[in-house]
C-alpha positions as CSV (number, residue, x, y, z in Angstrom):
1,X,-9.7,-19.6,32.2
2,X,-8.7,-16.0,33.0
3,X,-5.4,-16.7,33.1
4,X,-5.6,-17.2,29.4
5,X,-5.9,-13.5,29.0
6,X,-3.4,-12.3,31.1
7,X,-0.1,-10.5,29.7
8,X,1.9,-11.0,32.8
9,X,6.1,-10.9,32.3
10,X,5.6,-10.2,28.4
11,X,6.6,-6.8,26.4
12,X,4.4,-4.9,23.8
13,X,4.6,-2.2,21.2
14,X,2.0,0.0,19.8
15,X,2.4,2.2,17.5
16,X,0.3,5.0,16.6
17,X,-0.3,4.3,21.3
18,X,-0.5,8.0,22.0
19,X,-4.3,8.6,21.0
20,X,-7.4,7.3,19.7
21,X,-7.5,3.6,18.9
22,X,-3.8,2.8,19.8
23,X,-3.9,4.9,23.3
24,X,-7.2,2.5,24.3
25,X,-5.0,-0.6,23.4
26,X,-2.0,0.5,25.2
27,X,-4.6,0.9,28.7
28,X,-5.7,-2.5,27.7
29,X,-2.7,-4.2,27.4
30,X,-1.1,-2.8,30.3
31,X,-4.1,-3.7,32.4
32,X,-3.7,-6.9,31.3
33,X,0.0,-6.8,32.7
34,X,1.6,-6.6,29.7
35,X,5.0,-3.7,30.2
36,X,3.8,-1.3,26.8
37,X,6.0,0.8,24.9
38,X,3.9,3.6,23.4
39,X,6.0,3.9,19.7
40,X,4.5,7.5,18.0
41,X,5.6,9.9,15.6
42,X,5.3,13.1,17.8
43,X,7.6,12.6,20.7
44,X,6.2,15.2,22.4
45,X,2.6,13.8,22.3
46,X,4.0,10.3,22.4
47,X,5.7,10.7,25.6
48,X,2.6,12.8,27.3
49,X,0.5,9.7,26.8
50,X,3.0,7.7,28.2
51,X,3.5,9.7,31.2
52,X,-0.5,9.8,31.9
53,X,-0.6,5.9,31.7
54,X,2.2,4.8,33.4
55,X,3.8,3.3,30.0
56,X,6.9,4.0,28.2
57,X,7.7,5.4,24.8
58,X,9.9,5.4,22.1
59,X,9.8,7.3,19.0
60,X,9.6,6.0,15.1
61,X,8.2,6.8,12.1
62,X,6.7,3.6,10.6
63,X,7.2,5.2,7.1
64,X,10.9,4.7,7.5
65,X,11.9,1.3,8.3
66,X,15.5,2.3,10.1
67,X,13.4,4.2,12.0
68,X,11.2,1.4,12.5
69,X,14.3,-1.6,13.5
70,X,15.5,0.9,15.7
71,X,12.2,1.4,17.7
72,X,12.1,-2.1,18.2
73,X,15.5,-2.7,18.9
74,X,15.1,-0.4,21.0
75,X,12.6,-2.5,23.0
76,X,14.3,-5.6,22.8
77,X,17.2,-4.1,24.3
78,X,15.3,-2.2,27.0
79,X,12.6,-5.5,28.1
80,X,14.9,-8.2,26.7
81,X,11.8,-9.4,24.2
82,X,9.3,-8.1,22.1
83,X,6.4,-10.7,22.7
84,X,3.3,-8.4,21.2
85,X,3.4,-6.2,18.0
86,X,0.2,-4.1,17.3
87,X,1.0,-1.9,14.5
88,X,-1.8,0.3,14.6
89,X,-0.8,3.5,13.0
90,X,-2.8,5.3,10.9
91,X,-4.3,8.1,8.8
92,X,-7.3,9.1,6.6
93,X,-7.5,10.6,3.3
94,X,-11.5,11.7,1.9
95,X,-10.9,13.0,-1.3
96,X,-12.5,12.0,-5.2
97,X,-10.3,9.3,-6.8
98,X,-10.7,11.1,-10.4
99,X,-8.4,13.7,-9.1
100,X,-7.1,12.4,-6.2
101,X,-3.0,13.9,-5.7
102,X,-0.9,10.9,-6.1
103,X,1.1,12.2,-3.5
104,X,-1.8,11.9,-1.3
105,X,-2.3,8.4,-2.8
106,X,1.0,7.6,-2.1
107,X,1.0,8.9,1.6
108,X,-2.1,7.2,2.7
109,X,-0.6,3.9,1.1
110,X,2.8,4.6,2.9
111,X,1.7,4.8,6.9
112,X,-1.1,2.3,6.4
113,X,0.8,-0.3,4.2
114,X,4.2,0.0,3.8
115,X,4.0,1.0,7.6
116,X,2.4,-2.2,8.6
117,X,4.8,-4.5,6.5
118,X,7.9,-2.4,8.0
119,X,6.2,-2.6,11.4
120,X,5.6,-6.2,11.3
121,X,9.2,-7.3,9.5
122,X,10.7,-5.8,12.3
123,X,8.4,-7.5,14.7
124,X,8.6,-10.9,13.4
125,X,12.7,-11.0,12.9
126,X,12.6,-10.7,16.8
127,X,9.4,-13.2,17.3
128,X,11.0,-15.7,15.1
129,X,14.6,-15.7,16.8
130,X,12.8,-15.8,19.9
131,X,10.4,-18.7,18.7
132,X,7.0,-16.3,19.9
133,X,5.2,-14.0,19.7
134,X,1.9,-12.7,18.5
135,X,1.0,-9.5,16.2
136,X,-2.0,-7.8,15.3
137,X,-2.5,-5.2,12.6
138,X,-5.0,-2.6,12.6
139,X,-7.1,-3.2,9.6
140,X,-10.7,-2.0,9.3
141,X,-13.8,-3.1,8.3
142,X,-12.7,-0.3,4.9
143,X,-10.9,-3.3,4.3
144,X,-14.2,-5.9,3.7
145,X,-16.5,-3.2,1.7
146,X,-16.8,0.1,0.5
147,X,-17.6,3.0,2.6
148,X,-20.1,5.7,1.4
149,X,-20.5,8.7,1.5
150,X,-17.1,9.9,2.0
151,X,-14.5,8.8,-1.4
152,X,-11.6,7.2,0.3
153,X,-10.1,4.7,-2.3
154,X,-6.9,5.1,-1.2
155,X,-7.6,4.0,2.7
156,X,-10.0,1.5,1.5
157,X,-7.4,-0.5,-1.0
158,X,-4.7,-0.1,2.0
159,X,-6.9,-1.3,4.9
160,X,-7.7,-4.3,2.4
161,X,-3.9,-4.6,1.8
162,X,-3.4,-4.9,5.8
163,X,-6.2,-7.9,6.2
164,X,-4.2,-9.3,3.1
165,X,-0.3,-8.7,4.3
166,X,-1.7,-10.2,8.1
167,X,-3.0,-13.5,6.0
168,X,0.1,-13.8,4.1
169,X,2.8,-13.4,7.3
170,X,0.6,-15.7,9.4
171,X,1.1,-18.6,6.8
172,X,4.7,-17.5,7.0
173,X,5.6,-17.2,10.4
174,X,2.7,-19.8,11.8
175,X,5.1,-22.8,12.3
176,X,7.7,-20.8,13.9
177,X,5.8,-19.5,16.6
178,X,4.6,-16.3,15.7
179,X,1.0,-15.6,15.2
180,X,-0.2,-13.0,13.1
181,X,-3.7,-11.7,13.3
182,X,-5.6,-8.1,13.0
183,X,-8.4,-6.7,13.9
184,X,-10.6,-4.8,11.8
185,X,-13.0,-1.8,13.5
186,X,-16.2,0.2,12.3
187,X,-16.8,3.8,13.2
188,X,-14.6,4.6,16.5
189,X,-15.4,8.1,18.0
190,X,-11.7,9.1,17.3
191,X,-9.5,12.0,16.4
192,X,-9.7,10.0,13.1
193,X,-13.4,10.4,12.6
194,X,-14.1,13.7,14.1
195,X,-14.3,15.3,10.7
196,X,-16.8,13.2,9.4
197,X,-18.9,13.1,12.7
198,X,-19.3,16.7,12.6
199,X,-20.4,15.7,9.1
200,X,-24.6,15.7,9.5
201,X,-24.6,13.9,6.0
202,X,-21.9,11.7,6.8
203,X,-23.1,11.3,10.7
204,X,-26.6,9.7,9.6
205,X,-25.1,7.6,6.9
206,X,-22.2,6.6,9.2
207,X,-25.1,5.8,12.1
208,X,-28.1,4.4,9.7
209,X,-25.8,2.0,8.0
210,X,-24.9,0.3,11.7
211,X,-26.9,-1.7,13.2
212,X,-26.5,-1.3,17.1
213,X,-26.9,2.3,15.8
214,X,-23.9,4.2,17.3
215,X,-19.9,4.8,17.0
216,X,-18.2,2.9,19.1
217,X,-15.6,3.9,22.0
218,X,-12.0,3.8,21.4
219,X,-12.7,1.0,25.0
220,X,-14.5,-1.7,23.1
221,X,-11.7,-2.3,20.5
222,X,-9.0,-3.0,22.7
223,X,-10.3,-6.0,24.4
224,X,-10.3,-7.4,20.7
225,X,-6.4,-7.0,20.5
226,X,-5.9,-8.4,24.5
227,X,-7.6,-11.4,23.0
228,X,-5.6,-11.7,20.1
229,X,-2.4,-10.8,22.2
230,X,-3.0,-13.4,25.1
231,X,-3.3,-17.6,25.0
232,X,-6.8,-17.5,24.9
233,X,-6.4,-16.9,21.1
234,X,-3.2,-19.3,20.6
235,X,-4.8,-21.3,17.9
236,X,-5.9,-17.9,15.8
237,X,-3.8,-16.8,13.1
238,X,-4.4,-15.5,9.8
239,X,-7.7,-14.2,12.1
240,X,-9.3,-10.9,11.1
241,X,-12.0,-9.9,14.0
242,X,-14.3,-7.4,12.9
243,X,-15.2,-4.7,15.4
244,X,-18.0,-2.9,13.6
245,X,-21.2,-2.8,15.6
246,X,-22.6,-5.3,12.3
247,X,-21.8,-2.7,9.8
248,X,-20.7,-5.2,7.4
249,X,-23.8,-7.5,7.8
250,X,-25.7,-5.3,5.3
């Protein structure tokens, strides 16, 4: 049975790998024997992490989708595959919608959306010519309800769009071998979040409204994505697992 979850001989990307979230998933992966490509904006932060862990990295921004193809081209070209796609790049805006900046709007909506879909075309021309693969987007549990106190329409309606886009490509892509799943976390104790834990308002709102009563550690979403990564999930696609400490049960 453990077998199932190992990632032995196969190549993955994550992007947004050098911190928070994305760096716990690239320790998981690689622990699980997977060869991981950190794929960040910063190259200079990008390769640090990559350095610490023992990984590699390669440099894109998932707003541009040349820049995108070419990070995965480069991978191909470097591990001969691409057999996992985690597309985990991300940012926050918390700002009123009645007069939120459309440039804001449309910034949020560019890395968290069109990032995704750019991340996980390029992923899935490669899966498909290959005949596998699996990919899991980053949604979030922003993506099921509505979080309070903090206003953040715009990350709410694109983590929904994630969960949506992740449905859609798995129906796709499903009979061509390439699974397409994502996972969807509650509050993480991230770079992300720090603002709003340093929030007392927020904080107790944030804490109250989950059950088990605490943030969780970058560490317990990333077996979530080895999971979704390895065999043991190779009948799950179209699958959103929610991470969220049972946020979403209220």
């Amino acid at each position: 049975m453990t077998d199932l979850f190992t990632l032995n001989g196969r190549n993955a990307i994550v992007t947004g790998g050098a911190q928070g979230i994305g760096e716990a998933i690239v320790l998981g992966l690689r622990d699980a024997g997977a060869r991981v490509f950190i794929c960040d904006v910063n190259p200079d932060t990008g390769r640090a992490s990559a350095e610490r862990h023992g990984v590699e990295f390669v440099a894109a921004d998932v707003t541009d989708p040349d820049s995108v193809e070419a990070a995965f081209e480069h991978v191909v070209t470097v591990g001969g595959s691409v057999d996992v796609a985690v597309n985990n790049a991300g940012i926050v805006h918390n700002h009123p919608s009645e007069d939120l900046d459309p440039a804001d709007w449309r910034r949020v909506m560019s890395v968290n959306l069109d990032g995704v879909f750019y991340s996980c075309r390029a992923a899935g021309k490669r899966m498909l010519a290959q005949g596998s693969g699996s990919i899991i987007n980053t949604g979030s549990m922003s993506g099921h309800i509505s979080n309070r106190p903090q206003p953040q329409s715009a990350y709410n309606a694109a983590k929904a769009g994630v969960i949506h886009l992740t449905k859609s490509l798995a129906g796709e892509w499903a009979a061509r071998g390439v699974r397409v799943n994502s996972i969807s976390p509650g509050y993480v104790g991230t770079e992300l979040t720090a603002r709003g834990l340093s929030n007392d308002e927020w904080r107790r709102a944030w804490i109250e409204g989950t059950p088990m009563n605490r943030v969780a550690e970058p560490s317990e979403i990333a077996p979530a994505v080895v999971f979704l990564a390895s065999d043991a999930s190779s009948y799950c696609t179209g699958t959103d697992l929610v991470v969220d400490g049972g946020y979403t049960v209220w």
